[in-house]
C-alpha positions in Angstrom: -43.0 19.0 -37.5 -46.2 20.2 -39.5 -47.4 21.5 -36.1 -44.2 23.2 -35.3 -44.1 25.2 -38.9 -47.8 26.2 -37.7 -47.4 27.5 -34.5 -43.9 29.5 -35.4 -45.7 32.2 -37.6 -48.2 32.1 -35.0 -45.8 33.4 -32.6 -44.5 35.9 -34.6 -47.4 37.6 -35.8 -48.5 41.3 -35.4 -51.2 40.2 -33.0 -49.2 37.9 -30.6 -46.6 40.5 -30.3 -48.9 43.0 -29.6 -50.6 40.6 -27.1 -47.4 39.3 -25.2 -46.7 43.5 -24.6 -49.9 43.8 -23.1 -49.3 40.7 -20.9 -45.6 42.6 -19.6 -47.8 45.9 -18.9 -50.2 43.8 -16.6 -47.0 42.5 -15.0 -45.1 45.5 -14.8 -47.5 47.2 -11.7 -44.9 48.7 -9.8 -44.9 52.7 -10.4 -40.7 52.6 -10.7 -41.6 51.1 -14.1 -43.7 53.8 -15.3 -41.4 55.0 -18.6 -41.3 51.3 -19.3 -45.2 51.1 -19.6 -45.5 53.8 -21.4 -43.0 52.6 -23.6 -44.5 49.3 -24.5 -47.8 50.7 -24.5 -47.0 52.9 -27.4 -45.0 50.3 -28.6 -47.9 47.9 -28.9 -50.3 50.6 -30.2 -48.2 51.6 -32.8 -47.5 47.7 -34.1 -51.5 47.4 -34.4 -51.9 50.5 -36.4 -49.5 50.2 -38.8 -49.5 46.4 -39.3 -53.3 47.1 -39.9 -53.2 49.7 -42.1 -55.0 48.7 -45.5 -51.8 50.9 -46.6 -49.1 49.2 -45.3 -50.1 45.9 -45.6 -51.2 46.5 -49.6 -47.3 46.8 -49.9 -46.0 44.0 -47.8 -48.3 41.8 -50.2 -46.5 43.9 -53.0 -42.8 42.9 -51.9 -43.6 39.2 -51.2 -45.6 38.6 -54.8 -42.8 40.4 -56.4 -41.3 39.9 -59.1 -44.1 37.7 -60.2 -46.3 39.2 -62.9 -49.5 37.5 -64.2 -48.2 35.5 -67.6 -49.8 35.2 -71.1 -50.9 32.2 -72.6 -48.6 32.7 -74.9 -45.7 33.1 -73.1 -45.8 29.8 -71.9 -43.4 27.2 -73.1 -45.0 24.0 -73.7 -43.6 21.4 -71.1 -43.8 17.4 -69.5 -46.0 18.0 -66.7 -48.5 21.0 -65.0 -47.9 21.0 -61.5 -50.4 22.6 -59.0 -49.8 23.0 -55.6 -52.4 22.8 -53.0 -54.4 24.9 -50.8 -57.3 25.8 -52.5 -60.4 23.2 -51.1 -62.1 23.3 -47.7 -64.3 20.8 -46.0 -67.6 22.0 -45.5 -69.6 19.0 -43.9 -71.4 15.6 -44.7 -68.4 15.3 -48.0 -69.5 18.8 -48.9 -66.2 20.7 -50.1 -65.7 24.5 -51.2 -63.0 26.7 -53.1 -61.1 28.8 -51.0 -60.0 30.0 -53.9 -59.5 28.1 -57.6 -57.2 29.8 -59.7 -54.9 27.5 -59.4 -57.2 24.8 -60.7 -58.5 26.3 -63.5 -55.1 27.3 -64.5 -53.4 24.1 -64.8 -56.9 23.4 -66.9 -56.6 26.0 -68.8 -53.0 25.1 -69.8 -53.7 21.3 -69.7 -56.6 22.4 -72.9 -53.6 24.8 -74.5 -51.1 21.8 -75.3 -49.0 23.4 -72.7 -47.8 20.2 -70.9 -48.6 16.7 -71.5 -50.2 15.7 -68.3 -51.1 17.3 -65.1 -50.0 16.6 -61.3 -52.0 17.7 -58.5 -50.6 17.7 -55.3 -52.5 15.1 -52.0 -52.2 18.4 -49.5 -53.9 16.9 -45.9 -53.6 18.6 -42.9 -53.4 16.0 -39.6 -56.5 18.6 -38.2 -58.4 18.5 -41.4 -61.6 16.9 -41.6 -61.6 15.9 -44.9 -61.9 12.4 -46.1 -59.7 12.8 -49.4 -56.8 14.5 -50.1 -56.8 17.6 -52.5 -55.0 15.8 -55.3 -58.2 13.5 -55.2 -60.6 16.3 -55.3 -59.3 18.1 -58.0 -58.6 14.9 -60.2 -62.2 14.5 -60.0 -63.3 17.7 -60.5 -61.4 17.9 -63.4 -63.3 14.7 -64.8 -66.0 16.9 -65.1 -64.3 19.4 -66.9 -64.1 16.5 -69.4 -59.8 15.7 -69.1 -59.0 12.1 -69.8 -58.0 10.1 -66.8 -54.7 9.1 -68.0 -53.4 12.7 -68.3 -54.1 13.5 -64.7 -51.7 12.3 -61.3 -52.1 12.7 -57.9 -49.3 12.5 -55.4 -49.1 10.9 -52.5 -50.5 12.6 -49.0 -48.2 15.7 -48.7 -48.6 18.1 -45.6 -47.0 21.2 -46.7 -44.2 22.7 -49.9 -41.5 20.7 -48.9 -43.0 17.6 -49.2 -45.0 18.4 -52.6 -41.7 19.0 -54.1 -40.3 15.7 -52.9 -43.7 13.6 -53.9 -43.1 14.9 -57.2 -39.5 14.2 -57.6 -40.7 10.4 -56.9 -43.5 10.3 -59.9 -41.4 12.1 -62.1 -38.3 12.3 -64.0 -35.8 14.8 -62.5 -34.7 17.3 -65.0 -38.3 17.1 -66.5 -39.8 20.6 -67.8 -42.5 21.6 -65.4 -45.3 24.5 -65.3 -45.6 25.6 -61.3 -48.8 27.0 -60.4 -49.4 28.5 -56.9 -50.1 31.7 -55.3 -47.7 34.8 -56.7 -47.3 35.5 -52.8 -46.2 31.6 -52.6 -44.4 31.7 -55.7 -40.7 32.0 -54.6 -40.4 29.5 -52.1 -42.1 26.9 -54.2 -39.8 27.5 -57.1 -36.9 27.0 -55.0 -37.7 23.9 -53.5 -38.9 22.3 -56.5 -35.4 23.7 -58.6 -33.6 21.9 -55.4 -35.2 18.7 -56.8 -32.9 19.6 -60.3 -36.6 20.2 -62.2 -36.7 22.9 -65.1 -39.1 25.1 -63.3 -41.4 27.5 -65.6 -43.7 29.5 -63.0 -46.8 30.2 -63.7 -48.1 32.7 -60.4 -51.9 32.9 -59.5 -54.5 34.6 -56.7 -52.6 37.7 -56.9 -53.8 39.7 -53.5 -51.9 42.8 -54.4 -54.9 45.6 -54.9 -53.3 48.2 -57.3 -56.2 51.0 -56.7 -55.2 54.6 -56.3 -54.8 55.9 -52.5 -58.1 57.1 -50.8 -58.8 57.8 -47.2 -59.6 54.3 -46.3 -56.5 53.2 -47.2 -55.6 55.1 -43.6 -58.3 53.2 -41.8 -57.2 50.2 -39.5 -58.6 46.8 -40.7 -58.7 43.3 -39.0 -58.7 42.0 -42.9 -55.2 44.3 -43.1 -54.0 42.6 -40.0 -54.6 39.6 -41.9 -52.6 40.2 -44.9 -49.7 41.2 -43.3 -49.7 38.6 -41.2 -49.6 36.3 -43.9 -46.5 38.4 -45.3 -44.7 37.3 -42.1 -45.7 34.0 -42.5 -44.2 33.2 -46.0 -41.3 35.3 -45.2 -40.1 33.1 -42.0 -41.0 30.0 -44.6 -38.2 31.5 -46.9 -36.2 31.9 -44.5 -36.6 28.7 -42.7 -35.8 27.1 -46.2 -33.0 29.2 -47.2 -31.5 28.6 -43.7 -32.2 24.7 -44.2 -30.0 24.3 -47.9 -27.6 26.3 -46.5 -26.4 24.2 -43.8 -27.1 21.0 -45.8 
């Protein structure tokens, strides 16, 4: 299934549409299809450019982190548990890992050192295709050794492939009802916070990695990317995975 929820957004990206039009214009040879090329053609050129544009794709990131703001200390209620989501370590090579990105780590430290939950959960994210020899949740429990956090405040879930499963690892180490802290991406925000309210949790969200750049408009913001192409592919992406979940509950 993992492989399924992989390949779906794959599908349905900028790119591959732009790709499977190309493919129909190599088909389509014969000249009675002429407006048709043309058509697709323009079609295809016209996806590219404005799912590339820096623009464009600055405020697809806007819509999807919305209405997720960044949040003060002090603004957070003090809860049972800190939960942080995956998605956040690579394998290198030879049990060498890197941050993709660690603001979710060093906020659920950062609220573990405020009082702001009594012990934190990280989550066992493994990919089948990843190379690493520990899940995530082991990682970061020992990285946050080193940041000096007793042992005893820190769980780790089982091996978890994706959201859906996180929320349902957690709902079998913890009480439901229990007052959480979520920390994830802002872009990731909404679909984790409804999957872990389906498992009856008191959900406080705590949004990180915020990717929306709020810079005035200059000419480069015109200027076709392949990092622009990125972003709004990702956009996609989480959108088909609210969708997919939304879909799911409602027919349950």
């Amino acid at each position: 299934m993992i492989y399924l929820h992989k390949i779906i957004p794959l599908i349905t990206s900028p790119l591959f549409f732009v790709l499977t039009l190309l493919v129909i214009l190599i088909i389509l040879r014969k000249p009675k299809f002429i407006k048709l090329k043309n058509s697709l053609l323009f079609l295809s050129f016209l996806t590219l450019f404005l799912f590339s544009s820096p623009l464009i794709s600055n405020k697809l990131v806007k819509y999807i982190e919305a209405p997720y703001l960044p949040v003060k200390l002090s603004q957070v209620p003090k809860s049972d548990y800190i939960v942080v989501l995956s998605g956040m370590v690579h394998f290198v090579k030879d049990n060498v890992y890197e941050w993709s990105d660690p603001d979710r780590f060093f906020a659920g430290i950062k609220l573990l050192n405020a009082n702001k939950g009594r012990k934190i959960i990280y989550t066992g994210g493994l990919l089948p295709w990843e190379l690493k020899k520990k899940t995530e949740g082991e990682l970061l429990k020992n990285k946050s050794l080193e940041f000096g956090i007793d042992e005893n405040d820190i769980f780790i879930t089982k091996k978890v492939q994706n959201t859906y499963e996180e929320a349902n690892a957690i709902s079998h180490l913890i009480g439901k009802k229990s007052k959480i802290i979520l920390i994830t991406s802002a872009f990731h925000m909404k679909r984790a916070e409804l999957l872990f309210k389906k498992h009856n949790f008191n959900v406080f969200p705590y949004p990180v990695d915020f990717k929306f750049i709020d810079n005035k408009i200059t000419i480069l913001d015109f200027i076709p990317s392949a990092h622009s192409l990125n972003r709004s592919s990702f956009v996609i992406r989480e959108v088909l995975g609210r969708v997919y979940y939304h879909v799911k509950f409602l027919f349950r």
